[in-house]
Structures are given as structure tokens and as C-alpha cells.
C-alpha positions in Angstrom: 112.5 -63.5 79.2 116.1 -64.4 77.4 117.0 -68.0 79.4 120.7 -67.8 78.6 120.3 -64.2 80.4 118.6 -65.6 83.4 121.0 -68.1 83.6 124.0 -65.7 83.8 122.0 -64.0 87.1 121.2 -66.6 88.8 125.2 -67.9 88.8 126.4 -63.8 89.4 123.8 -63.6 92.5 125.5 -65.9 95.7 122.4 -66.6 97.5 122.5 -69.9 99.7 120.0 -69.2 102.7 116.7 -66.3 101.7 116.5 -64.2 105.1 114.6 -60.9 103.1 114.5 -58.4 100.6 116.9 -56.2 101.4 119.6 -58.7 102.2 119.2 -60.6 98.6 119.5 -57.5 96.8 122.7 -56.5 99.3 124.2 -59.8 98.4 124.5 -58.1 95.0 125.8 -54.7 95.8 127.8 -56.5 97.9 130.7 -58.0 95.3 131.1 -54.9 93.3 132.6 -57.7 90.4 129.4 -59.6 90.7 127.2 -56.3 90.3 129.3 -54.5 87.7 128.7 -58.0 85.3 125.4 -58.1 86.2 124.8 -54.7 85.1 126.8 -55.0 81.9 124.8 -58.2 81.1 121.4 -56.3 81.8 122.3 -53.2 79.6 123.5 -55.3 76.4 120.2 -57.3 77.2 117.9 -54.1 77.0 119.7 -53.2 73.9 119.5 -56.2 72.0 115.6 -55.6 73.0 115.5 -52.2 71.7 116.7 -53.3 68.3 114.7 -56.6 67.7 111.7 -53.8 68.7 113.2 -51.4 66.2 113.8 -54.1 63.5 110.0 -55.7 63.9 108.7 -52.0 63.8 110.8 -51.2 60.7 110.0 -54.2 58.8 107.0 -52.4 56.9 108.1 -49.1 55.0 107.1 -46.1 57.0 105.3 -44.5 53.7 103.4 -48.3 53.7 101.9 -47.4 57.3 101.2 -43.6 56.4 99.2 -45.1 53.6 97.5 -47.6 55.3 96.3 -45.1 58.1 94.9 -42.4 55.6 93.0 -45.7 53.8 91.7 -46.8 57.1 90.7 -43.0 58.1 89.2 -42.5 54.3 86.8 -45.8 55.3 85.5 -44.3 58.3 84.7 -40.9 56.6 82.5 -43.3 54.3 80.8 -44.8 57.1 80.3 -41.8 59.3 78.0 -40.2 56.1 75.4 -42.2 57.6 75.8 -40.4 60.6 72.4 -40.7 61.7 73.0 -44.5 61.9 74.9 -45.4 65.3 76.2 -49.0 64.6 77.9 -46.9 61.2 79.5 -44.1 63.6 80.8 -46.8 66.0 82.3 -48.7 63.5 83.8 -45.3 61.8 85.5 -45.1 65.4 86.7 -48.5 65.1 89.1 -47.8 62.0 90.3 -44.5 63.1 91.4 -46.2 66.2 93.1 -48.6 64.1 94.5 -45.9 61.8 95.8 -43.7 64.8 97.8 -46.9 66.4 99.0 -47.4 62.4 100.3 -44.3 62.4 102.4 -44.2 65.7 106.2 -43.5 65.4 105.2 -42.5 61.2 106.0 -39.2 62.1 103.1 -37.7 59.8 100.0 -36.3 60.3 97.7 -39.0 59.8 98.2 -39.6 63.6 96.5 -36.2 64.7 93.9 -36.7 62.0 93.2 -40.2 63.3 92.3 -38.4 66.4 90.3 -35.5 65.6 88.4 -37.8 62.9 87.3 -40.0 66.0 87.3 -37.1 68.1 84.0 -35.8 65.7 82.8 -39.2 65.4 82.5 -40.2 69.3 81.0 -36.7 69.8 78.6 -37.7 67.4 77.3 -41.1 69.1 77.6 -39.1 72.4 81.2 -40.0 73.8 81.5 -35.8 74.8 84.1 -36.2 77.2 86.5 -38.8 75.1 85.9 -36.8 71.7 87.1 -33.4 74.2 89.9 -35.8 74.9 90.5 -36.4 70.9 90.7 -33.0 70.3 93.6 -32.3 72.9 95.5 -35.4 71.6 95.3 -34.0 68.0 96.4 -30.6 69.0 99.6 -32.2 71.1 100.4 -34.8 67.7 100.6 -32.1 65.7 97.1 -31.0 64.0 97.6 -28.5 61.4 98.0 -25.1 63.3 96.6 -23.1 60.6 93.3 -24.6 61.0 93.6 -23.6 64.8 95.3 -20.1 64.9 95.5 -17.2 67.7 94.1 -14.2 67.3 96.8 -12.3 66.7 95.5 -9.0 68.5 91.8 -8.3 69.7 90.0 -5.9 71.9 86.6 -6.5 74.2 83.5 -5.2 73.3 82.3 -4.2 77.5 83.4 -5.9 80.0 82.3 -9.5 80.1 85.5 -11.0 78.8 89.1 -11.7 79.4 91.6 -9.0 78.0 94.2 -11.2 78.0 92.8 -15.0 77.1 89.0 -14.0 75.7 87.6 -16.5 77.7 83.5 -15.6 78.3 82.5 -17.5 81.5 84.4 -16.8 84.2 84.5 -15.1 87.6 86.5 -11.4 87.0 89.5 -10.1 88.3 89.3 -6.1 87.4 91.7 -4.1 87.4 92.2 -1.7 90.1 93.6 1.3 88.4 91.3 1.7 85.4 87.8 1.6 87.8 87.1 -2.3 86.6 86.7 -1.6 83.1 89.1 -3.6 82.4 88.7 -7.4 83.5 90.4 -10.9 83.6 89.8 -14.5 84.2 92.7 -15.7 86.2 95.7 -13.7 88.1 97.7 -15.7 85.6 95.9 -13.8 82.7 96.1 -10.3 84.8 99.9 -10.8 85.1 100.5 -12.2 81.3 98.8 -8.9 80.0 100.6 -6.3 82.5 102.9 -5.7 79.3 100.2 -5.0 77.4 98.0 -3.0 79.7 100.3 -1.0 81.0 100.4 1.1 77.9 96.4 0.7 77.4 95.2 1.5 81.6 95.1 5.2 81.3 93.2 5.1 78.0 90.5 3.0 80.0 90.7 5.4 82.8 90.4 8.1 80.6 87.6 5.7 78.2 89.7 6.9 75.6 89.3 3.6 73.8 85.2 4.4 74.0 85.9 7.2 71.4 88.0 5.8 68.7 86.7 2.9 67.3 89.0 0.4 65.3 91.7 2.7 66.1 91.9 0.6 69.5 92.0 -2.6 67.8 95.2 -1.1 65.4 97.3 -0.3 68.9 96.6 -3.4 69.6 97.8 -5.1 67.0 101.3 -3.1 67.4 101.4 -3.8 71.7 100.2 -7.6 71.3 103.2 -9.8 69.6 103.9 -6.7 67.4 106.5 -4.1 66.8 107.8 -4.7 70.5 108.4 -8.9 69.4 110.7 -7.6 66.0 113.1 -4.5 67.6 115.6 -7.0 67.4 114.9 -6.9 63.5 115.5 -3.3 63.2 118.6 -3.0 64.9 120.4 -2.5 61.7 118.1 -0.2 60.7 119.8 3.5 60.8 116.9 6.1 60.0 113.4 6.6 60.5 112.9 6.0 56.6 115.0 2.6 57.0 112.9 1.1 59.6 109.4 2.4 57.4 110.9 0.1 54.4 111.7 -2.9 56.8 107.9 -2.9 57.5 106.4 -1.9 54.2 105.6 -4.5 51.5 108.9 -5.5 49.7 110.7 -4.7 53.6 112.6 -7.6 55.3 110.7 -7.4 58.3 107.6 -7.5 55.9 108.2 -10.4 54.3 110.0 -12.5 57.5 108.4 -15.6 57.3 108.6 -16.6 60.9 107.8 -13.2 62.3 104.4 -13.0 64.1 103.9 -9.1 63.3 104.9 -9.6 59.7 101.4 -11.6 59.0 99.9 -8.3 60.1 102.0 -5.9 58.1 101.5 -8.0 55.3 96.9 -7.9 55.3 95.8 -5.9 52.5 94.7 -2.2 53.3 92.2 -0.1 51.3 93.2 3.1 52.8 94.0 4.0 49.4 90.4 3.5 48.1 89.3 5.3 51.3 88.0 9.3 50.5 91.2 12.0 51.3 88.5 12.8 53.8 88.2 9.9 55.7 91.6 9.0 55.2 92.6 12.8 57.0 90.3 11.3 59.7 92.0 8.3 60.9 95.2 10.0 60.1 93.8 12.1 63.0 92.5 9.5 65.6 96.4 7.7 64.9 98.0 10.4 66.0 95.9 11.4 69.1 96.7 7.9 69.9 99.9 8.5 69.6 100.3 11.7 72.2 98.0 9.6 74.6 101.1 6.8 74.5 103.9 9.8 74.5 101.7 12.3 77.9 100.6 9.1 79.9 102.9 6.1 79.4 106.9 5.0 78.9 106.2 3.3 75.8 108.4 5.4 73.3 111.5 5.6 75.9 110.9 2.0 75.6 111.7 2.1 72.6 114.4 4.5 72.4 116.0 2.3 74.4 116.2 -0.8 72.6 117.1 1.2 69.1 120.7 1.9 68.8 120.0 4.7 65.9 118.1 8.0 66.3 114.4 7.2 64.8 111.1 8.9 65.0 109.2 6.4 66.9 106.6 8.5 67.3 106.3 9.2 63.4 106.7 5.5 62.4 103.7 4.1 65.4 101.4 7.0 63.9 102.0 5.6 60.7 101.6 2.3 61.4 97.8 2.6 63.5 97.0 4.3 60.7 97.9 1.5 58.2 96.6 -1.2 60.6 93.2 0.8 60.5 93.2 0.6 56.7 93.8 -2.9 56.8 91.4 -4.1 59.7 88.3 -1.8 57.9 88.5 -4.7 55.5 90.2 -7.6 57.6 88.5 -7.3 60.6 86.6 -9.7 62.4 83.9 -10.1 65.1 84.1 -12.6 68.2 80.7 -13.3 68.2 79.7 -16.4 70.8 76.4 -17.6 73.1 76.5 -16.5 76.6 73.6 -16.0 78.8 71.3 -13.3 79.4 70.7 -13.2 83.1 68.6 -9.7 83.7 67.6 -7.1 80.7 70.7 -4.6 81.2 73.8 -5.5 82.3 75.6 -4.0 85.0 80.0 -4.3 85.5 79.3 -7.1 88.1 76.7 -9.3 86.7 79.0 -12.6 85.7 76.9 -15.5 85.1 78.7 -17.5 86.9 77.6 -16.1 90.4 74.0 -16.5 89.3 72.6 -18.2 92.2 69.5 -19.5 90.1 71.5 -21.1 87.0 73.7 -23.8 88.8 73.3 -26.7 90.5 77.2 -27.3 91.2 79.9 -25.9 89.3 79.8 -26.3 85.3 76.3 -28.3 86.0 73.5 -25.8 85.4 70.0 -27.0 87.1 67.2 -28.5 85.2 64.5 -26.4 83.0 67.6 -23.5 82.9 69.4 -24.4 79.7 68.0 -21.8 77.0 69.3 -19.0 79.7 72.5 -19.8 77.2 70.5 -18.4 73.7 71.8 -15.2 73.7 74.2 -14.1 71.0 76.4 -11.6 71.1 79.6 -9.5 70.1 82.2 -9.7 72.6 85.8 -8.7 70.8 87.0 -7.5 68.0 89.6 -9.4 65.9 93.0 -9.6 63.8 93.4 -12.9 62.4 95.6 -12.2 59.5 95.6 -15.8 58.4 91.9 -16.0 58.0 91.9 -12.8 56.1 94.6 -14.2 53.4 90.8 -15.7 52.3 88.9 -14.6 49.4 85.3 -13.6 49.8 82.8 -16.1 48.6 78.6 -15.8 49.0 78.8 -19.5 49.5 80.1 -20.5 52.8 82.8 -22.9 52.4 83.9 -22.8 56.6 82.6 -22.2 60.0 84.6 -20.6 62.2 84.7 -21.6 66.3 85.8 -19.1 68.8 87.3 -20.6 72.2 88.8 -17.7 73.7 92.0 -16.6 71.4 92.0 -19.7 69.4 89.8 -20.0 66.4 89.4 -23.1 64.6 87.4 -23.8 61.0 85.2 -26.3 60.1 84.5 -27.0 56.8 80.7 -27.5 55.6 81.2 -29.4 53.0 83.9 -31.4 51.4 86.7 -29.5 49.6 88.6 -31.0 46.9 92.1 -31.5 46.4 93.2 -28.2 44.9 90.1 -25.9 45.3 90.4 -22.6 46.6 89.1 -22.2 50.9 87.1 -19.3 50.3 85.2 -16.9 53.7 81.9 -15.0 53.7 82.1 -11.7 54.4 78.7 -10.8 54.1 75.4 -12.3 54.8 75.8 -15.5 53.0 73.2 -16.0 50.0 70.8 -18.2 51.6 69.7 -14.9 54.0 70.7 -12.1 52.1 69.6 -11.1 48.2 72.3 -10.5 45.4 72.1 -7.5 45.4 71.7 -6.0 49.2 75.4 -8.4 49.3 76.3 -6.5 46.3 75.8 -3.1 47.9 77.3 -3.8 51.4 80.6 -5.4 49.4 81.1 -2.6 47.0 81.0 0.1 49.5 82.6 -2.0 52.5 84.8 -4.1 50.4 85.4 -2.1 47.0 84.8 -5.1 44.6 82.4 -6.3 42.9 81.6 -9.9 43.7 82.0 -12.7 40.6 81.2 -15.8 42.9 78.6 -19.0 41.9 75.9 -17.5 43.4 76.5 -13.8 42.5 76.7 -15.3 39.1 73.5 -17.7 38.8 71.3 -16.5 36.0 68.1 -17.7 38.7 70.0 -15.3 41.1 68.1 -15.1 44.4 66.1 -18.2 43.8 67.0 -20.1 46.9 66.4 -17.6 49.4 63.0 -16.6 47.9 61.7 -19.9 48.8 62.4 -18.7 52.5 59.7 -15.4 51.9 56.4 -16.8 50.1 53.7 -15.4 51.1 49.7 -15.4 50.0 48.4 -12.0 49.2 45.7 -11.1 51.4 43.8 -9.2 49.2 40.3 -11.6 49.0 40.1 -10.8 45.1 44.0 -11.6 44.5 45.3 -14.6 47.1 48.2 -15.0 44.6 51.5 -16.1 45.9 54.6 -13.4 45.9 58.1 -12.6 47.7 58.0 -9.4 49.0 60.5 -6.6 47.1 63.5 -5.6 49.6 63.4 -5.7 53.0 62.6 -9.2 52.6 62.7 -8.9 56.7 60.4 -6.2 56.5 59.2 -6.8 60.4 63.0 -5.8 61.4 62.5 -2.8 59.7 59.6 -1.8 60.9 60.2 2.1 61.3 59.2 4.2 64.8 55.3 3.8 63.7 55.4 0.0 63.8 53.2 -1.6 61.2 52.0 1.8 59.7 55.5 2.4 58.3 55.9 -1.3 56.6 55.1 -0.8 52.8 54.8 -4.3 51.7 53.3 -5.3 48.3 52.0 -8.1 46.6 54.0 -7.8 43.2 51.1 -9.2 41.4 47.8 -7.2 42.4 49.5 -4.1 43.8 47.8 -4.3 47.0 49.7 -3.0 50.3 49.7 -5.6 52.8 47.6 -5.6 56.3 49.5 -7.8 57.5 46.8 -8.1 60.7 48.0 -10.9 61.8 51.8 -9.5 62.5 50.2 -7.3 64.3 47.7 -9.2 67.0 51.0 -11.6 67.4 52.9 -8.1 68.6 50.0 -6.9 70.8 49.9 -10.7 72.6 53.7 -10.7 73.2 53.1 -8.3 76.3 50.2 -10.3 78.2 51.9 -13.8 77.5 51.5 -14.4 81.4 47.8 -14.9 80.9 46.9 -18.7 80.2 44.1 -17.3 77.7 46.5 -15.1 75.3 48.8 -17.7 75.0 46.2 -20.2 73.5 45.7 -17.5 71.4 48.8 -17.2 70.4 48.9 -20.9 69.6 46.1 -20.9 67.3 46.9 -17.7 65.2 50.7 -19.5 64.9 48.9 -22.9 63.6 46.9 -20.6 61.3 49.9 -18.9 59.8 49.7 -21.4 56.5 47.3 -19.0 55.3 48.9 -16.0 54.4 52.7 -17.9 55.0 53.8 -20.6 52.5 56.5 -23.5 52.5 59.4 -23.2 55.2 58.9 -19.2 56.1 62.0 -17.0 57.1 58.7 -14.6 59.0 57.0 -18.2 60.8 60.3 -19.0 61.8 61.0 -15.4 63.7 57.5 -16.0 65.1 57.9 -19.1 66.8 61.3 -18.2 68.0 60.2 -14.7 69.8 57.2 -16.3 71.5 59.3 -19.3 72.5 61.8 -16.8 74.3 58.8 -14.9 75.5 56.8 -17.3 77.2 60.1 -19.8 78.5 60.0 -17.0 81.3 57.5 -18.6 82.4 59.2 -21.8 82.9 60.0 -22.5 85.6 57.2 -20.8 87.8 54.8 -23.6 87.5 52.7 -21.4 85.1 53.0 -23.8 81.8 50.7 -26.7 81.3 51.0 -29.3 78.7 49.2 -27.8 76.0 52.1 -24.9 76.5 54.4 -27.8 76.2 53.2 -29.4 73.3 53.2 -25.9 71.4 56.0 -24.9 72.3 57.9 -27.9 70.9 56.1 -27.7 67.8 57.4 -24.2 67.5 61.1 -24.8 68.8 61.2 -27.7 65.9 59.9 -25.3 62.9 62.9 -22.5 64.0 65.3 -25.5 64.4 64.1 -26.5 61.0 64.7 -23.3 59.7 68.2 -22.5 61.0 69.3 -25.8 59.5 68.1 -25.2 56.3 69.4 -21.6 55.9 72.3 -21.9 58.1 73.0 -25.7 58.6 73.4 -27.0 62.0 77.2 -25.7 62.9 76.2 -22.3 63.7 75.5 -20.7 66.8 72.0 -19.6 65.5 71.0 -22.8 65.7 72.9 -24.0 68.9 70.6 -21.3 70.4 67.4 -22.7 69.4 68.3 -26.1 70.6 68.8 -25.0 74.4 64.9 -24.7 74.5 64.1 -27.9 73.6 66.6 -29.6 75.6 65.0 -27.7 78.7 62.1 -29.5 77.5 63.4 -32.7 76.7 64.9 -32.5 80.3 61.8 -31.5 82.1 60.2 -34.4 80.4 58.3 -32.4 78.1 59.4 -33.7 74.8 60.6 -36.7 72.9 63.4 -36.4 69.9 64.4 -38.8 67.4 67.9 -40.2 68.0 69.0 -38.9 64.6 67.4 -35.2 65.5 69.5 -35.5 69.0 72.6 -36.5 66.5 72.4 -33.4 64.9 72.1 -31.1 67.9 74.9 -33.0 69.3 77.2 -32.4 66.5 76.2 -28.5 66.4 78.2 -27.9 69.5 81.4 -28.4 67.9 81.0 -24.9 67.1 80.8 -23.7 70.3 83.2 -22.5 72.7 85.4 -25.5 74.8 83.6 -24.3 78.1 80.6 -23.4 77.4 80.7 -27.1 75.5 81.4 -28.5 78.8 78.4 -26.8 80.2 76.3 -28.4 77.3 77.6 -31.8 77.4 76.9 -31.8 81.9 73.5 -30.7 80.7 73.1 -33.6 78.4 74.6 -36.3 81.0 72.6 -35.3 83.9 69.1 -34.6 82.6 68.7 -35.8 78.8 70.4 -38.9 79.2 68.1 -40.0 81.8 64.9 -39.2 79.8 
């Protein structure tokens, strides 16, 4: 405290004789001369504070600090490569604390980036709910919002999702008028999308949407932040043919750069490498559309309304479904996320959620019932016409993570300064051959792909290490990669094994493959003690006729891992089940990582079975194994993270 200030108070306040509180503080108030100087003397002494503050933090150039944070970040990113070493990840959290309180009041974005550098780095060591709270301080400090953007427009795929927010686990609110098929998370989200839906209900009630395909996901795109969000644009806009040119490349409204629906407008379409026949299709769907919106809903006196010229509304929204359709054929995208499986078919009302068997209190599933969240599936369809400014590459360059509307990227490996971010569109090259990617981009994508690994003279080198196998012709035994279907067993044909024609490129001889088939004939007795130990021992004898780290092991051990875990929880297992079991959940984990890394879902969904056994007791994992797994959920969904890291706190944690 100033002295010379204090001094000045005590002479300004009249106090001879303390009787309370209230009556020294009166004394004050009481001589309005007295209180208006004391006042005056406080104020100029909180201002002279606030610029000896401002001077001291001032004293070192603002680009200094920016510098100094990004140097301090740059050292943890060296320390957290050895990851796997905890003392290294806790001292990487160390300097992006220190770069984060370098960076306050630098007004750049090396604060956010101190966060969600320590946010990824205290997930690591196994901090879940402090990295969760990272992540929210780098969103609200200004993390780039390109690498988290909103799906601009999507539509469900069923019923087990949001319409409005695409949130997966949730208790549903349906809406009344369209029989339920239509469902939301919250009343919040019901009344957000009522501008939406009220244009899209009596297509649901009519399961219009059922019969048209993309066509759905192109109306959306024009009812969700689109041509409704830019009338205001077109105001000027006189004739039909005026406002057509607005939106068309070259337009105004085409080229607004703050204009949501302009990102949209702007995708590349390949209507025109479409056949006319095709082309005469979707010209045909647009327009059916079209008289749905003019027979069952206001939406074109809507927007006769709020145009101050005659236009052909009806003309320029056929036109432009049918332009978003050519566009999303090549931009589209596919929400595709982990949720559980709770019975064989769904029904409108199964949400798992109200499963009485999964949870023990809310967001804290009960022990042994983690790997009830492996199942992977397609919820949505998406626009996201930043992510589709990407070229195509065969070698990943990003992950994506869907949580809800907001998709965010990870990079897999470090990208230099300069070098082009690049999306797979396709199988990537570690599980698909050159040319089965070839085929599916020429006739999906019209090009002809010129990427590293399209380009390789040793071409499908790397993922023919995945599909070795020893002939088993006695007088042959050599080693060969089958020709295309190199997943021959997914393509099996309505006669099973009888239809698989699998040769060993060097002897000629058609493949048995016996031992495909006894594995298929035990999946369906897996309740008896007796078949499983057979299974066991014809999966340990597998390095006979399957070499090195095999794509066809791997689908092995993962089917008869899903298959028996039904038997989980009934008492059944035994600890020889145990033991194989976690030799085979290892060998799939194994695999994922290698073909897919560890950020993908694939993999995520192989590691809720052996944490149900790590949990139960069952199994032990190395801390740099449990590192890995931990890491993995990054990629996952905020809640169903949530549900993960309760998983890991109450059962795991305590093995």
C-alpha cells in the first residue's frame, strides 16, 4: 500500500471513539467534503496503479513475448516426442504453462496454442478432465476456427441423432407431427431447428426424403444458413437471371467473403462430367423437390415476400438443388462415429442411454460393459465446404473428429511450413491397392490420381506386407499375396467359400483355405467351453498358412473377440478365455495401428475390449501401450470421450 495515501485517509476519516462497522464507515458518508476527497484520492490512486501495471507489462516488446511463447511451446513439442516417457510429458506441460501465462494480454495466437498443446499433453499422462478443460480455453482464446468448422448443412442417416446439433447419445425428443422420424436432443435443439423443419416435416411424413437420396442433403444446404441467410443480398437484384448471376461463379453473392452460403456456392460441381442421362435425373428429383416445398409448405411466399422484384423462385431453388447435388456427389462427406450396439436390429425407441444394463449412474457405464461402444457406424451426411477446398491425396495427411456439428482435424504427422494439407478420399494406400483407388477415383472423382504413393515405382508394396500368405499346396508352400480381392473373405459370394477363387501366383493352385472355413462353422457354437478352445488353438496355429502382421489374422481375432465377449458377463469365461482373448485383442490393436495409426475410430473400437478386461482384472498393459489408447480418444466424440475417460477413472485406474 502507497503510505502517503494512507496517510491522507486516516486524517479525511474523524474517528475518535470505534463503536462498529457501520458507524465508522457513516462517519465517512457523513461529511460529504470528507468523502468526496477521499474518493478523489482513491481514484487517482487506482490509476496511478493501473499505469505502473501497464508500464511493468509493457516494458518487454509484445513481439519479444509472442516469440518467447512459440520458443517455449516449440520445446515442449520436443519433449512430448517421447511421449511414452511420463517425466518428458510432464515437463512438456511445464513450458506450455509457461508459454500460455507469456502470452497473456499478446493478443496472438500462441495463447490458444499454449492451451491446446497442454490440452493434448495432459490427456496424454492421463489429466482427461483438465486437457477437456484446455480444449474449451483454446476454443474461447481464439484457436484457429478453420481447424474446428460447422458443418455447414447435414442430414441423419435413421433416427439415432439430433437434427438440429448431431449429437449421438442422448435421450430423444420426436417430433409429433412427422410419426417420430424425426428426433432431437434437447427442446432447445427442437425449437432452434423449427425454421428448418418446418419446410422438411411433411417430407418425413410423407418419407419423401427415404426416396431421393443426396437430393435431401442439397435442400438442406439451401434451408440451413443458406439462400434464406443472403435475401438481404439480392435485394438489388431485379430478374430471375440477375439473382442466378449473384450466385454463379464470378456473382457477388458468390464470391462474398463473409457470406456462410457463399462457401457452398463456391464447392466444385462435376455435373458437367455427369452423363446427360444422369444429369436429366437429378434435374428430375430437383424439381419434385421443388413442388413438394410449393403443395405442402409457405416456403416460396416466404420468399416472395422478402424480394422486392418479380423472380422465379421456384426456377432459381430447382436450379440450385440441382447444382448443390453436383457439387456434394464429389464434396460430400460421411459422419461416421462409435456408438453402441445394444440388440441386433434397432427399433425408433432403443436410445442407449435408457439401457438399464449399460450404466451404473449417469455418464459412468458399469464394469465388463465398455466394448458395448465398438460399433461403427454412418449417422449423417455432410457439407463441409472448407474441408472440401482439399485436394485428394492416397497418403492421409489429417484425421478428422466429429462432435456433433463441429469437426475438427488432427494432423498425423508434421506438416511443414508451406506444404500443401491434402484429404483422402478413398481408402487410403495402406488398405486399399493402386489401382482398386484408381478405379473408385476415376469413376467417382473423374481424375486420375498423381500422388507419392500412386506414383511409387514399388506401388502397392506396403500394403502387400499386410496379405502374405503360405500356399497350402504340400508340393508348393511358397509365399504369395493373393491377386484382387485382397479381402477375399468379405467377398465371399452367396455360396461361401465355394465362390472364393484365390490363387497362389506361383504354383497355380486354388486355395482350400480349410481353415477359414472350420473358424466360420465354430463362430455359431462359441457358447460351448470345448469350441472355443478350439478356436484358440486353430487361431495360435494361423502362422502356418498366415505370414508377418496379417490384414486376414487380424479380422479373425477381431470377429471371435466380438463373438465370444457375449459371453462376458454371464460367468461363462474362465481364464484360459481371458488369456486368449487378450492375446487376440493385442494382434487387432496391433494391426489397426500399423495400417491406420492409433487416431482412428477403428482402433478406438478395438481398445474397448481390452479395457473391459483390464477393468475386470483380466489383463495387464504397459503404461506406454495405455499412452497410446489414451491418446486415441482425441478422435472421438466430446461425450462419448466423457464416457471413456469415467470408464478409465473408476475401473482402470484402480487396477
Amino acid at each position: 500500500m502507497d503510505f502517503e495515501w494512507l496517510e491522507l485517509q486516516q486524517r479525511l476519516i474523524p474517528l475518535v471513539n470505534y463503536e462498529n462497522e457501520y458507524e465508522t464507515i457513516n462517519l465517512l458518508f457523513h461529511e460529504p467534503l470528507s468523502h468526496k476527497l477521499v474518493c478523489k484520492s482513491a481514484q487517482e490512486w487506482l490509476q496511478s496503479l493501473n499505469q505502473d501495471e501497464n508500464d511493468e507489462f509493457s516494458s518487454k516488446a509484445m513481439q519479444v513475448r509472442i516469440k518467447e511463447a512459440a520458443d517455449l511451446r516449440k520445446e515442449g513439442n520436443d519433449l512430448m516426442q517421447e511421449k511414452g516417457n511420463p517425466s518428458k510429458v510432464l515437463a512438456a506441460c511445464r513450458l506450455y504453462t509457461d508459454a500460455i501465462f507469456t502470452a497473456i494480454g499478446t493478443d496472438s495466437v500462441e495463447l490458444s496454442l499454449g492451451f491446446a498443446n497442454r490440452a493434448l499433453a495432459l490427456q496424454s499422462f492421463g489429466y482427461y478432465q483438465q486437457a477437456y478443460d484446455d480444449c474449451e480455453c483454446a476454443l474461447e482464446t481464439g484457436y484457429p476456427k478453420k481447424l474446428h468448422q460447422r458443418a455447414a448443412a447435414f442430414v441423419p442417416i435413421g433416427n439415432q441423432i439430433c437434427n438440429n446439433c448431431a449429437k449421438t447419445n442422448f435421450i430423444p425428443i420426436p417430433c409429433q407431427h412427422c410419426r417420430g422420424r424425426v428426433v432431437y436432443c434437447s427442446l432447445a435443439c427442437l425449437k432452434n431447428h423449427k425454421n428448418i423443419h418446418v419446410y422438411e416435416c411433411p417430407a418425413y411424413h410423407l418419407q419423401l426424403f427415404a426416396r431421393v437420396g443426396i437430393a435431401h442433403l442439397a435442400l438442406r444446404t439451401i434451408l440451413d444458413n443458406g439462400l434464406l441467410t443472403i435475401l438481404n443480398l439480392l435485394q438489388d437484384k431485379h430478374t430471375t437471371e440477375d439473382v442466378w448471376t449473384s450466385l454463379v461463379e464470378g456473382g457477388d453473392v458468390w464470391s462474398n467473403p463473409t457470406a456462410t452460403y457463399s462457401e457452398s456456392l463456391r464447392m466444385v460441381s462435376h455435373l458437367n462430367k455427369m452423363t446427360l442421362e444422369d444429369i436429366k435425373v437429378f434435374a428430375a428429383v430437383s424439381h419434385l423437390i421443388v413442388v413438394y416445398l410449393s403443395r405442402y409448405t409457405k416456403f416460396f411466399d416466404f420468399l416472395t415476400s422478402n424480394h422486392r422484384f418479380d423472380c422465379n423462385w421456384e426456377l432459381i431453388v430447382t436450379a440450385l438443388i440441382l447444382k448443390h447435388i453436383g457439387q456434394l456427389m464429389v464434396n460430400g462427406h460421411v459422419l461416421t462415429v462409435i456408438r453402441p450396439k445394444l440388440f441386433e436390429y434397432y427399433t425408433l425407441t432403443e436410445y442407449h442411454l435408457l439401457d438399464e444394463n449399460l450404466w451404473e449412474k449417469p455418464w459412468h457405464l458399469k464394469r465388463g460393459y465398455l466394448h458395448r461402444f465398438s460399433f461403427i457406424d454412418d449417422m449423417a451426411s455432410l457439407n463441409l465446404p472448407y474441408t472440401s477446398i482439399c485436394n485428394h491425396s492416397c497418403l492421409p495427411l489429417f484425421q478428422p473428429k466429429f462432435s456433433g456439428r463441429i469437426i475438427s482435424t488432427f494432423a498425423m504427422r508434421d506438416i511443414q511450413k508451406g506444404e500443401e494439407i491434402t484429404n483422402c478420399y478413398t481408402r487410403h494406400y495402406r488398405i486399399e491397392r493402386r489401382q482398386a483407388r484408381q478405379e473408385i477415383l476415376t469413376k467417382s472423382y473423374h481424375f486420375v490420381c498423381k500422388c507419392v504413393e500412386c506414383i511409387r515405382p514399388e506401388g502397392d508394396e506396403y500394403i502387400n506386407q499386410f496379405h502374405q500368405y503360405r500356399c497350402d499346396n504340400e508340393k508348393c508352400r511358397h509365399v504369395f499375396v493373393p491377386q484382387p480381392p485382397l479381402n477375399w473373405w468379405q467377398d465371399k459370394g452367396s455360396n461361401g467359400l465355394e465362390d472364393t477363387n484365390v490363387s497362389c501366383n506361383v504354383c497355380g493352385s486354388q486355395q482350400a483355405f480349410k481353415w477359414f472355413y472350420d473358424y466360420q462353422n465354430m463362430l455359431i457354437s462359441l457358447d460351448s467351453p470345448l469350441t472355443r478352445l478350439r478356436l484358440y488353438k486353430l487361431y495360435q496355429n494361423l502362422d502356418e498358412y498366415l505370414l508377418a502382421f496379417n490384414s486376414c489374422r487380424a479380422f479373425i481375432a477381431s470377429k471371435s473377440v466380438q463373438q465370444i465377449f457375449k459371453f462376458l458377463n454371464d460367468g461363462s469365461l474362465d481364464e484360459v478365455d481371458y488369456g486368449n482373448l487378450a492375446r487376440m485383442i493385442k494382434y487387432a490393436l496391433e494391426y489397426e495401428a500399423a495400417t491406420s495409426g492409433f487416431r482412428c475410430i477403428s482402433y478406438v473400437s478395438e481398445m474397448t475390449y481390452l479395457w473391459d478386461l483390464i477393468a475386470l482384472g483380466k489383463c495387464k498393459c504397459e503404461p506406454e501401450d495405455m499412452n497410446s489408447m489414451s491418446e486415441s480418444l482425441m478422435i472421438v466424440d466430446d461425450e462419448l470421450s466423457a464416457i471413456f475417460s469415467n470408464y478409465y477413472k473408476d475401473y482402470i485406474l484402480k487396477q
